[in-house]
C-alpha positions as CSV (number, residue, x, y, z in Angstrom):
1,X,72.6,21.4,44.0
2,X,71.3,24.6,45.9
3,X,70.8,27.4,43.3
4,X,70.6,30.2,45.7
5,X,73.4,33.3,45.6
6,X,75.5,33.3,48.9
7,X,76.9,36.3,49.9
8,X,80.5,37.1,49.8
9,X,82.4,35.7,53.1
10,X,84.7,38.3,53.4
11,X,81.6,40.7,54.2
12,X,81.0,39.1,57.6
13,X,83.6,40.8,59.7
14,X,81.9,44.1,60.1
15,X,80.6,43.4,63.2
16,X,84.0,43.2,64.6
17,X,85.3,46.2,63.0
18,X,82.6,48.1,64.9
19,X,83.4,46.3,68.1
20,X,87.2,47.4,67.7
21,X,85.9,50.9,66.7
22,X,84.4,51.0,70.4
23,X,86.6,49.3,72.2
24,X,89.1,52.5,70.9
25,X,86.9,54.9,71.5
26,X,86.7,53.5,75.4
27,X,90.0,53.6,75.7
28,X,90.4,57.0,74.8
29,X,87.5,58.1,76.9
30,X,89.5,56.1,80.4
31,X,92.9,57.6,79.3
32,X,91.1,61.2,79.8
33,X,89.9,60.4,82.7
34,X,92.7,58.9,84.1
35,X,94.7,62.1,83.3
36,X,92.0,64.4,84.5
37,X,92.2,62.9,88.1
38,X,96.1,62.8,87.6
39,X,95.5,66.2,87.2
40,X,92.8,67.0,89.7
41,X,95.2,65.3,92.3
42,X,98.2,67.0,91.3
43,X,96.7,70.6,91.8
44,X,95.3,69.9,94.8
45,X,98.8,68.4,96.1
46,X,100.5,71.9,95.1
47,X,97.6,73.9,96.6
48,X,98.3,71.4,99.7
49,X,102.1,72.6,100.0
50,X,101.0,75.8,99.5
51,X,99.2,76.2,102.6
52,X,102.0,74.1,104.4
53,X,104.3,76.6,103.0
54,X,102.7,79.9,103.9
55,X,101.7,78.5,107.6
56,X,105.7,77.9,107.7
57,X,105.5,81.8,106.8
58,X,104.2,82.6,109.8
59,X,106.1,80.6,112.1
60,X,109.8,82.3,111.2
61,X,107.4,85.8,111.0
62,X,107.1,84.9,115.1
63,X,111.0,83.9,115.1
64,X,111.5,87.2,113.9
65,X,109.5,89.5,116.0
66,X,111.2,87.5,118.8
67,X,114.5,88.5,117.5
68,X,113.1,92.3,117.5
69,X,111.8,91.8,121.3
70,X,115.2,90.5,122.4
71,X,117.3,93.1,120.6
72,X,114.6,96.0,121.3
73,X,117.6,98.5,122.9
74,X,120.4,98.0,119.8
75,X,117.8,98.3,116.8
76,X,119.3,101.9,115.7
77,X,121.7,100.3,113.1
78,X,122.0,97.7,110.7
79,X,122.8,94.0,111.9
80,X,123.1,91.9,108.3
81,X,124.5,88.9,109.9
82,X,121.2,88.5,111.9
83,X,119.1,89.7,108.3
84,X,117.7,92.8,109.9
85,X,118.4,96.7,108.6
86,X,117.5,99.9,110.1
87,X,115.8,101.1,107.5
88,X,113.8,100.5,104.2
89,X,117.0,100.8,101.8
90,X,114.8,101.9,99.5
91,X,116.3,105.9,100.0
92,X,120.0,106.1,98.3
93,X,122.6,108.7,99.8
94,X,122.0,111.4,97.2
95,X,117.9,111.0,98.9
96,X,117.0,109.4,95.6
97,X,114.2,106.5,95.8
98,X,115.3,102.9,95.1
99,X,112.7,100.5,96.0
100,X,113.3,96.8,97.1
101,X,112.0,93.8,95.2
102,X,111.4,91.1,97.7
103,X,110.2,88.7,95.2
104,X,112.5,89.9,92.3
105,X,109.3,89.7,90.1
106,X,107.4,92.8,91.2
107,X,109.4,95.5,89.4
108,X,111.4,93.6,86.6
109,X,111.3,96.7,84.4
110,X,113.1,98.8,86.7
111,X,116.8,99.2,86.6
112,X,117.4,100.6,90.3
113,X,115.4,98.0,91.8
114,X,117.7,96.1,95.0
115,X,116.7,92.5,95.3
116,X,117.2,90.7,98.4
117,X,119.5,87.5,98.4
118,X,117.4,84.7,99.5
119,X,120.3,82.2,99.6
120,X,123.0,84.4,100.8
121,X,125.4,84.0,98.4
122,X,125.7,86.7,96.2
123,X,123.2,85.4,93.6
124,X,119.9,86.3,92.3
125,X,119.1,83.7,90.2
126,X,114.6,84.1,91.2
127,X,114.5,87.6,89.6
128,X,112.7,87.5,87.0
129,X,114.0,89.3,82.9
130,X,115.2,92.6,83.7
131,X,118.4,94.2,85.5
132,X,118.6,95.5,89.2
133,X,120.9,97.5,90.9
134,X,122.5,95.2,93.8
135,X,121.8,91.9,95.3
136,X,123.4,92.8,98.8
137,X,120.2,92.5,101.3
138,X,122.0,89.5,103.6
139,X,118.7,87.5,105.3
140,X,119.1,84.5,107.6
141,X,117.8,80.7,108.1
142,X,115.9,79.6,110.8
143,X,115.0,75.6,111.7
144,X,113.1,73.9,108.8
145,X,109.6,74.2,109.3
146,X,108.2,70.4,108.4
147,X,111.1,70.4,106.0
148,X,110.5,73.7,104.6
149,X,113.1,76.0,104.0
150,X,112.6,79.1,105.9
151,X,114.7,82.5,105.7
152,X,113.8,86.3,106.3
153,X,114.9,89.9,106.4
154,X,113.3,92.6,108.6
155,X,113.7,96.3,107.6
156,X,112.9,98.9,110.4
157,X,110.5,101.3,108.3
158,X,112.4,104.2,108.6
159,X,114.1,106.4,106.3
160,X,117.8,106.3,107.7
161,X,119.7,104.1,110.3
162,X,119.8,105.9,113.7
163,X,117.6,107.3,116.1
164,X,113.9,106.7,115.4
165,X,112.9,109.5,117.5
166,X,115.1,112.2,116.3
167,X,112.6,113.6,113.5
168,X,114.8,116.4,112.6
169,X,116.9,113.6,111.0
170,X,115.1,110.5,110.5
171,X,111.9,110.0,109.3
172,X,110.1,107.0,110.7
173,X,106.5,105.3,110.8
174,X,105.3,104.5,113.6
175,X,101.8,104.5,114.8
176,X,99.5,107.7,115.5
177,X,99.4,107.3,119.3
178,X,101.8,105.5,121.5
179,X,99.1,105.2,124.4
180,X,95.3,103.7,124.7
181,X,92.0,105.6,124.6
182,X,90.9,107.9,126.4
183,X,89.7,106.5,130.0
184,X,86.8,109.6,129.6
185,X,83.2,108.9,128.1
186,X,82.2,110.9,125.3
187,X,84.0,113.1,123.3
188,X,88.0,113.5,123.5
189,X,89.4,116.8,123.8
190,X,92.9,117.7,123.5
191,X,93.1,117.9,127.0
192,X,92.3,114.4,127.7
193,X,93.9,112.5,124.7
194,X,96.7,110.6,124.8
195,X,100.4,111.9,123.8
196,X,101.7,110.7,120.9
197,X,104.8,109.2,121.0
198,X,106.7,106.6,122.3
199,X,105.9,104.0,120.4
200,X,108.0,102.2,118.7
201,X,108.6,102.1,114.5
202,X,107.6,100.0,111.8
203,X,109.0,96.6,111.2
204,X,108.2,95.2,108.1
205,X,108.8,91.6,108.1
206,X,109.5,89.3,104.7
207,X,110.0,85.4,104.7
208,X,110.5,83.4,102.0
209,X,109.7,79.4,102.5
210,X,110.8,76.4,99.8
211,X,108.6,73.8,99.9
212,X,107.9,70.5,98.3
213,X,108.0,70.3,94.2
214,X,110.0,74.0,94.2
215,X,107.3,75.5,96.2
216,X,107.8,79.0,96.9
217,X,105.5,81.4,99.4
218,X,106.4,85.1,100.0
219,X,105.0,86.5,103.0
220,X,105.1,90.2,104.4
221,X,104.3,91.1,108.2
222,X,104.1,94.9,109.6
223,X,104.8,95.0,113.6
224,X,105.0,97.4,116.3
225,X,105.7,97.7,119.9
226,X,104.7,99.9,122.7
């Protein structure tokens, strides 16, 4: 009969616990990583429709300044239907300043504040905690844009409907000269320069496109014509 002490079987599985222990800590380790190239993809997906969004943007900006060119002769007055307004609507009747929020989250603290309805029905539902005056700024559609959504408004920078040129009554931006430079090397004298005037005002231009995954992109254009 051996004499020797064995040691106690139940001892001999701690090899395995340790191999478990590991194998744990592995999967942990692929699960992040896994989830960080989830992620990774995900943002670059969104920063993706971004870009698909904003170059939208500029397409329906073109749309728009093709409207302008078209209806250059009958731009003294407000056309809502076709999402354009003679002037900023930012000056109320009794000349007080109201300005317009095109995004509905750049003044949510102030109470005067228009907003512009995006979907043309009445609604605001995109501005963001605070109260505004009016949701009445009409803005219309144009084709989808590689399935984006597309809509704008154009305001004609001035501070009243009517005639641009009548400064008595209106006040309008417009550029400083209406001609080129002066066809004279050197200096320019007053002579020589070109006359002011006759240029056309300000447009400003603001589209809205939804994307993919609620994309939204917000872009503002400033146009003239000679």
């Amino acid at each position: 009969m051996d004499g020797r002490h064995h040691p106690n079987p139940r001892q001999r599985g701690v090899s395995l616990l340790f191999a478990l222990l590991a194998l744990a800590a592995l999967s942990l380790a692929t699960l992040a990583l896994v989830r960080s190239v989830d992620t990774g993809g995900l943002v670059l997906g969104n920063i993706g429709f971004k870009q698909d969004a904003t170059a939208a943007g500029d397409q329906a900006t073109r749309q728009a300044v093709a409207w302008l060119k078209a209806n250059i002769t009958s731009l003294q007055n407000d056309a809502a239907t076709n999402g354009y307004y003679a002037s900023t609507k930012e000056l109320n009747v009794d000349k007080t300043i109201t300005r317009v929020d095109a995004t509905g989250q750049q003044f949510p603290a102030d109470r005067t504040r228009k907003l512009i309805d995006w979907d043309n029905d009445s609604r605001c539902d995109y501005a963001s905690a605070g109260t505004f005056a009016s949701c009445a700024l009409k803005t219309v559609s144009v084709d989808d844009i590689n399935g984006n959504k597309t809509r704008y408004v154009i305001f004609r920078l001035c501070a009243s409907s009517g005639d641009a040129n009548d400064d008595l009554n209106n006040s309008c931006s417009k550029p400083l000269s209406g001609g080129g430079g002066s066809s004279n090397k050197g200096s320019i004298s007053y002579g020589r320069q070109p006359i002011a005037g006759g240029s056309s005002p300000y447009y400003r231009v603001v589209v809205r496109v939804l994307g993919a995954r609620n994309t939204a992109s917000f872009t503002e254009s400033i146009v003239s014509f000679q």
